[in-house]
C-alpha positions, 0 to 999 in steps of 0.5 A: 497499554498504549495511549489510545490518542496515539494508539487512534493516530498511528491506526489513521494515518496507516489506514490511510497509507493502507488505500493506495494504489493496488499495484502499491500495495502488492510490492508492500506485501511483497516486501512484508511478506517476503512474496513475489507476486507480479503486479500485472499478474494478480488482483488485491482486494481489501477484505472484511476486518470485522467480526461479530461476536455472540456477544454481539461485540465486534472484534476489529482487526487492523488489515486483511488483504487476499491476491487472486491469481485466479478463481482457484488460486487465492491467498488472504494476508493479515497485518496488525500494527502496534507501538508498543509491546503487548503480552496479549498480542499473541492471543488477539492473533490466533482470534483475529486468524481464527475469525477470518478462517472460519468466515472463509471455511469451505468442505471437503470431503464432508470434512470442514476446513478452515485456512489460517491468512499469512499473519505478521505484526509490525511493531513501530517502537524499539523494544528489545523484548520484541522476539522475531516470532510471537509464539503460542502453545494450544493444547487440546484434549486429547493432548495434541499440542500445536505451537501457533506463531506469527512472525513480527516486523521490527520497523525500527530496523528499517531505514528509508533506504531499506522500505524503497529498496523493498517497495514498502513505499506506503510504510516510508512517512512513518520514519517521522515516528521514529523521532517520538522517543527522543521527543519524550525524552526531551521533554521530559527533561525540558531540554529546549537545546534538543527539542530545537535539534529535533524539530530541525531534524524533523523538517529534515527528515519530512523533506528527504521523505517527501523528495524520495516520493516524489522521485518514485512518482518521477520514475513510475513506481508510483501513481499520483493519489499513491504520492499524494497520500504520502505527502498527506501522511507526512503532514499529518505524522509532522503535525502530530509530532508538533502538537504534541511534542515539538510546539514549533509555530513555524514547523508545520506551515513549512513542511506544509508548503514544502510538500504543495511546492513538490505536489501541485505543478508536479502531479496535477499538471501531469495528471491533467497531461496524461488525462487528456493524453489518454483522452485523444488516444481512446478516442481515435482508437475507437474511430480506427476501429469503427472504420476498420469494422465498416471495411472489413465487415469483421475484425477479430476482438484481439485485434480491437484490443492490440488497436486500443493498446496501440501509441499514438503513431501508430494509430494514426499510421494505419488512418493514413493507411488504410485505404492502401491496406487490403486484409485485416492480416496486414494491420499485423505489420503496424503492430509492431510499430 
């Protein structure tokens, strides 16, 4: 069994990583998932994880997720994370599935029909007894046989490199967790030696994860609470591994200020930049189009839209312009500025 405080502490800071940004999360189950959704193609939506027993007990799972491409055309994903190898996994599996199918049933036909969520269990800590798929036989009694099965996501075979060349960015701070089994070890063995290699090799590896979110920050890959909520898993991932393992007093106040240097003149000054940016633009497209409407009496709602979405220079091109201009189907040409 696993321990529950570790058990509580990988579930919180995975939830937490789990609340970033829409299009974040879409390349996650991307990547999870082996999908190939485009992010401004589809919506996400986190979906219920609870369920209620007759008992009135509540089955909980971890994740749920559904992406719309449209009305129609809807898929609803499911993830467990675990630390440790279970037996009864498969079995959770099949009840968390089944909850969630039966919650979205539908009828055809007067016939009931029931979808199974894509389903995959991450399991964080190395074990070779971990198959590639969870497997169970569900006998009916007519003799009909099903083989259900989950496949299984082996975190320890990922490195960094691998989660960004994924786009699993929301699964990168839990690299740290890796260091807990030799944490163990060498405390079990009182090996101070070790335990100040690790403890130096955890801030080493909190920085390299840290600057490798910033640098996806840099180039847009992700948004500025997405970078933040990693820097935060990071503290909380260093800060658990210290309490508990490393007791360094000088470990986390470094990992601490190193993540605020990367974060606070980085992305509040941007975002304050880009806030106010975004501000001006909104506003003297509104002005433009009022002005327009005031001209031409009318102004096809297509139009309003390209305005809206237009940079700055252009905007102000056309207000320049615009007692030149003599027919809405001239602004076509600022367009493509």
């Amino acid at each position: 069994m696993e321990s529950t405080k570790e058990k509580v502490k990988l579930d919180q800071v995975l939830k937490f990583l789990f609340s970033t940004s829409n299009k974040v999360l879409i390349n996650l189950l991307n990547g999870v998932f082996e999908e190939n959704f485009n992010v401004d193609e589809v919506s996400l939506t986190v979906s219920n994880n609870e369920f209620i027993e007759d008992t009135l007990d509540v089955l909980r799972g971890d994740m749920f997720f559904k992406i719309s491409k449209n009305e129609n055309q809807k898929v609803s994903y499911h993830l467990e994370f675990q630390t440790k190898n279970d037996s009864t996994m498969i079995v959770r599996m099949f009840e968390y599935g089944f909850k969630k199918a039966k919650e979205e049933a539908d009828e055809s036909n007067h016939v009931k029909r029931i979808v199974f969520p894509k389903q995959k269990v991450i399991f964080f800590e190395e074990n070779k007894n971990i198959e590639d798929k969870l497997r169970l036989n569900i006998v009916f009694p007519d003799s009909q046989e099903i083989d259900y099965t989950v496949p299984v996501l082996k975190y320890w075979e990922y490195s960094d490199e691998d989660l960004i060349h994924k786009k699993m960015y929301p699964l990168m701070p839990l690299q740290l967790f890796q260091l807990k089994k030799e944490l163990i070890k060498a405390n079990k063995n009182n090996n101070i030696e070790k335990m100040k290699e690790l403890s130096y090799k955890a801030k080493k590896l909190a920085t390299k994860l840290a600057n490798e979110s910033k640098e996806l920050f840099d180039s847009n890959e992700i948004l500025g609470e997405d970078f933040h909520k990693m820097l935060l898993a990071i503290q909380n991932l260093i800060e658990y591994l210290n309490r508990n393992f490393i007791k360094d007093e000088i470990l986390e106040n470094e990992v601490n200020r190193m993540t605020k240097t990367l974060y606070d003149p980085e992305v509040e000054k941007r975002g304050i930049e880009k806030g106010i940016e975004k501000g001006i633009n909104k506003g003297k497209a509104e002005l433009l189009i009022k002005l327009l409407l005031k001209k031409f009496k009318n102004l096809p709602a297509e139009y309003e839209d390209k305005i809206m979405n237009l940079p700055i220079n252009a905007i102000d091109k056309i207000g320049m312009d615009i007692f030149d201009i003599n027919s809405v189907e001239e602004l076509e040409e600022y367009f493509k500025i």
